[in-house]
C-alpha positions as CSV (number, residue, x, y, z in Angstrom):
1,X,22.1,-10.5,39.7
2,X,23.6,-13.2,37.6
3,X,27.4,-13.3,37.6
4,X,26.8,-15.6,34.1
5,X,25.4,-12.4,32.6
6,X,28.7,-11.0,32.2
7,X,30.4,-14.0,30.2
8,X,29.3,-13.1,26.9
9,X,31.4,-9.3,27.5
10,X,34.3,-10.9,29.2
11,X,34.4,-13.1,26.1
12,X,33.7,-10.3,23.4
13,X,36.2,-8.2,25.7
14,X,39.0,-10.7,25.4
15,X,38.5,-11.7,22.1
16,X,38.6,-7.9,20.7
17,X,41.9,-7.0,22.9
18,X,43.7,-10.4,21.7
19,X,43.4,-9.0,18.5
20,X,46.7,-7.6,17.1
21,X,45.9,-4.0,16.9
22,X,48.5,-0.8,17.8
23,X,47.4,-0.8,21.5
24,X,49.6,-4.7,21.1
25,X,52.2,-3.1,19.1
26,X,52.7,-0.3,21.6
27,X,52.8,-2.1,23.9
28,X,54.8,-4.7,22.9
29,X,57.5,-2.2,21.3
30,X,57.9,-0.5,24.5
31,X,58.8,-3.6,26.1
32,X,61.2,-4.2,23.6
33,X,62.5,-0.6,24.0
34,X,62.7,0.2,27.5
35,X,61.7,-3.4,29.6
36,X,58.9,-4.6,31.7
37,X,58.1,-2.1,34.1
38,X,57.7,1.1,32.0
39,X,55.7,-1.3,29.8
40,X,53.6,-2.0,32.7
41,X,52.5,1.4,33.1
42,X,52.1,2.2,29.5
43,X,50.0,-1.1,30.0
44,X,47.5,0.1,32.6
45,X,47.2,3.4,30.6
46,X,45.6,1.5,27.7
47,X,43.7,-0.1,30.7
48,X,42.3,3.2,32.0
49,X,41.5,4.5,28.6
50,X,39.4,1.5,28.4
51,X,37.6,2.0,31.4
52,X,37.0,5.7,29.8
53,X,35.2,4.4,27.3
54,X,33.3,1.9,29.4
55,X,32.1,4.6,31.8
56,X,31.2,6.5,28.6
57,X,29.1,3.9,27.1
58,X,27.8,2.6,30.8
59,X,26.4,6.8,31.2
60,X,24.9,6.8,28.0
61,X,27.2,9.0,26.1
62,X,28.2,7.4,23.1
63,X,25.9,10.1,21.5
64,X,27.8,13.2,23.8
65,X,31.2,11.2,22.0
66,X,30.0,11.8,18.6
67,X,29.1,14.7,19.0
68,X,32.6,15.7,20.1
69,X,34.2,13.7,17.4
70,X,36.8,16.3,17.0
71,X,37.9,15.8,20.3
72,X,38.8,12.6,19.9
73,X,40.7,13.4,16.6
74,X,42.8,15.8,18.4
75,X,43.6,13.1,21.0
76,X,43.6,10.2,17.8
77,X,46.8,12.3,16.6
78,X,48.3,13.2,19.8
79,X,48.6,9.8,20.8
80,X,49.6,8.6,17.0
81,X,52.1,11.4,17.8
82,X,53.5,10.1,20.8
83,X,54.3,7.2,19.1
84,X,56.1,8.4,16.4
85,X,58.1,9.7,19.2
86,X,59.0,6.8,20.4
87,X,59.4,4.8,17.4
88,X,62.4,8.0,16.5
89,X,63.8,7.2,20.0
90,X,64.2,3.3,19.7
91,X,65.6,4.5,16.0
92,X,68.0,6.5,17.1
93,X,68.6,5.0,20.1
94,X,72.4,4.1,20.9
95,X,74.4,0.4,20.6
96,X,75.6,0.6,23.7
97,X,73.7,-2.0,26.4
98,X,74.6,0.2,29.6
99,X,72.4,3.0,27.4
100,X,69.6,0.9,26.8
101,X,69.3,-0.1,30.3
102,X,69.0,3.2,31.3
103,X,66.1,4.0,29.4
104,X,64.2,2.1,31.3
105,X,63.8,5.1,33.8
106,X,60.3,6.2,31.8
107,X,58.5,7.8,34.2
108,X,55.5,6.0,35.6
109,X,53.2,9.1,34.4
110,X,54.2,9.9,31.0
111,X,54.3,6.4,30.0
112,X,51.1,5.6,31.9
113,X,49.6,8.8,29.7
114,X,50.9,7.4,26.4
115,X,49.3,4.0,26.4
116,X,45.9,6.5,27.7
117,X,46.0,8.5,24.6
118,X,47.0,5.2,22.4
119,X,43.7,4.1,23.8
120,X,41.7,7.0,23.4
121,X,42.5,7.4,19.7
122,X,42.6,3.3,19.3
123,X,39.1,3.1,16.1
124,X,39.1,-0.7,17.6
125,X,38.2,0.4,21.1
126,X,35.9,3.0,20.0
127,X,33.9,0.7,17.9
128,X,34.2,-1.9,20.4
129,X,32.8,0.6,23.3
130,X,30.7,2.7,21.8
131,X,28.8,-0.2,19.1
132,X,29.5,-4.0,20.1
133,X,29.2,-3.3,24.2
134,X,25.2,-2.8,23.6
135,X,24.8,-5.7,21.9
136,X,26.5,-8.1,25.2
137,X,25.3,-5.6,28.0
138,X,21.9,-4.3,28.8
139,X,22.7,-0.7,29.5
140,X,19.2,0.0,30.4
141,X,19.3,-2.3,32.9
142,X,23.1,-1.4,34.5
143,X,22.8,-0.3,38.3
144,X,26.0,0.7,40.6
145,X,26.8,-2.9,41.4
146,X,26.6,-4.4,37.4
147,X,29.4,-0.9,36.8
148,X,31.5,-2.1,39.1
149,X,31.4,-5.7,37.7
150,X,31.9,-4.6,34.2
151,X,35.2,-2.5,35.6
152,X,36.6,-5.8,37.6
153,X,35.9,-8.0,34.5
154,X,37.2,-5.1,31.8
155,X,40.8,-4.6,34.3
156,X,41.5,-8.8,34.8
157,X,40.4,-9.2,30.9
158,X,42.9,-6.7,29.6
159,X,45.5,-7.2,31.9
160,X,45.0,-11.2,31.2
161,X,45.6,-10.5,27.3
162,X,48.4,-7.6,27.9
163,X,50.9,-9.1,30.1
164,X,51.7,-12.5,28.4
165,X,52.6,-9.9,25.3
166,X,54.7,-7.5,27.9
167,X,56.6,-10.2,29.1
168,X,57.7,-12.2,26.1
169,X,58.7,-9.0,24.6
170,X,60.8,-7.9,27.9
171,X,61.8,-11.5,28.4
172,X,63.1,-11.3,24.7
173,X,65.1,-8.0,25.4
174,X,66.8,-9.5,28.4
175,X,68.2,-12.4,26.2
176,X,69.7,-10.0,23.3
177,X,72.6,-8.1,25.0
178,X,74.8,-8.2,22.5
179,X,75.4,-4.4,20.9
180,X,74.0,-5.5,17.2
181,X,71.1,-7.4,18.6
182,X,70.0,-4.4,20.7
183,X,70.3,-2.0,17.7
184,X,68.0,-4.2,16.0
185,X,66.2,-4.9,18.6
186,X,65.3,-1.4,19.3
187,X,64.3,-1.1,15.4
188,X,61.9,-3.3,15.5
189,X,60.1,-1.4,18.0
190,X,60.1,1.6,16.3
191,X,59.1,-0.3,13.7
192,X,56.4,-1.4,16.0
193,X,55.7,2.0,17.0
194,X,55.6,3.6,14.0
195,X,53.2,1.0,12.9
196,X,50.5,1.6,15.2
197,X,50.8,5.6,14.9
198,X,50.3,5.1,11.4
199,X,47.2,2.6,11.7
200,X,45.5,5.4,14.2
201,X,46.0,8.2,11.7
202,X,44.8,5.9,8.7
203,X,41.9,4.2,10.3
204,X,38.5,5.6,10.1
């Protein structure tokens, strides 16, 4: 096995997730509206709703997907759902910096499940999985090992695209304490929020 196989998916994979799409703008307005680590989490739940997919396409079920589509419209508006949650919870959320700070006790779990069910109901990864992975891996030709090199390159790729977005939008919440700036700052991530629930819905 060639390691040099996998470059043109690590390149396909990073180009796809740099693309602004509303796993970013979760992302990045959770940051905003609750800080790194929570972010983090929500973060590696849009990782392992990734790997889903991988797995999915790696077993040869892209056609068991289909199949299911309603499935994955139920868990399409859950996770736009979610969202909208969130984006009404920055809204609404108070002036005061000693409140905003303690937001930022999201549990691990629920915000790990949200950036899952972003991803699961995310059109870009679907089309991504399900229609451009075949044309940059041979499936037919994918054995234990080549999974578990696909899983390693899909987890640094992801993580190598997500975190320099999680921390400039942290790092930017850390330098606007002041009461206004944090009421604005938490409506722009609702507004970044609400954006990405309503691409979800809207997308085909």
């Amino acid at each position: 096995m060639n390691p040099l196989d996998f470059v043109p998916y690590a390149v396909a994979l990073v180009i796809a997730a740099a693309i602004p799409g509303p796993g970013i703008a979760a992302v990045v307005g959770k940051a905003l509206g609750t800080g790194f680590r929570p972010a983090l989490w929500f973060g590696t739940g849009l990782v392992l709703g990734d790997l889903t997919y991988l797995t999915l396409a790696v077993l040869g079920l892209a056609a068991v997907a289909a199949a299911f589509s309603g499935v994955f419209v139920v868990i399409k508006v859950l996770g736009a759902a979610y969202l909208v949650y969130l984006a009404w919870s920055f809204w609404k959320a108070g002036i005061d910096p000693d409140k905003v700070e303690a937001r930022k006790g999201n549990g691990a779990f629920a915000s790990m499940l949200g950036g899952y069910s972003v991803t699961l109901g995310n059109p870009k990864t679907i089309i991504f999985y399900m229609a451009l992975l075949p044309t940059v891996v041979d499936l037919e030709a994918m054995t234990l090992e080549r999974f578990g090199w696909l899983v390693l390159i899909t987890i640094i790729g992801l993580y190598a695209v997500l975190l320099p977005y999680l921390a400039a939008a942290a790092k930017a919440r850390e330098f606007l304490r002041n009461p206004r700036a944090l009421k604005l700052l938490n409506r722009g991530a609702a507004g970044a929020m609400a954006g990405a629930a309503a691409y979800i819905v809207l997308k085909q």
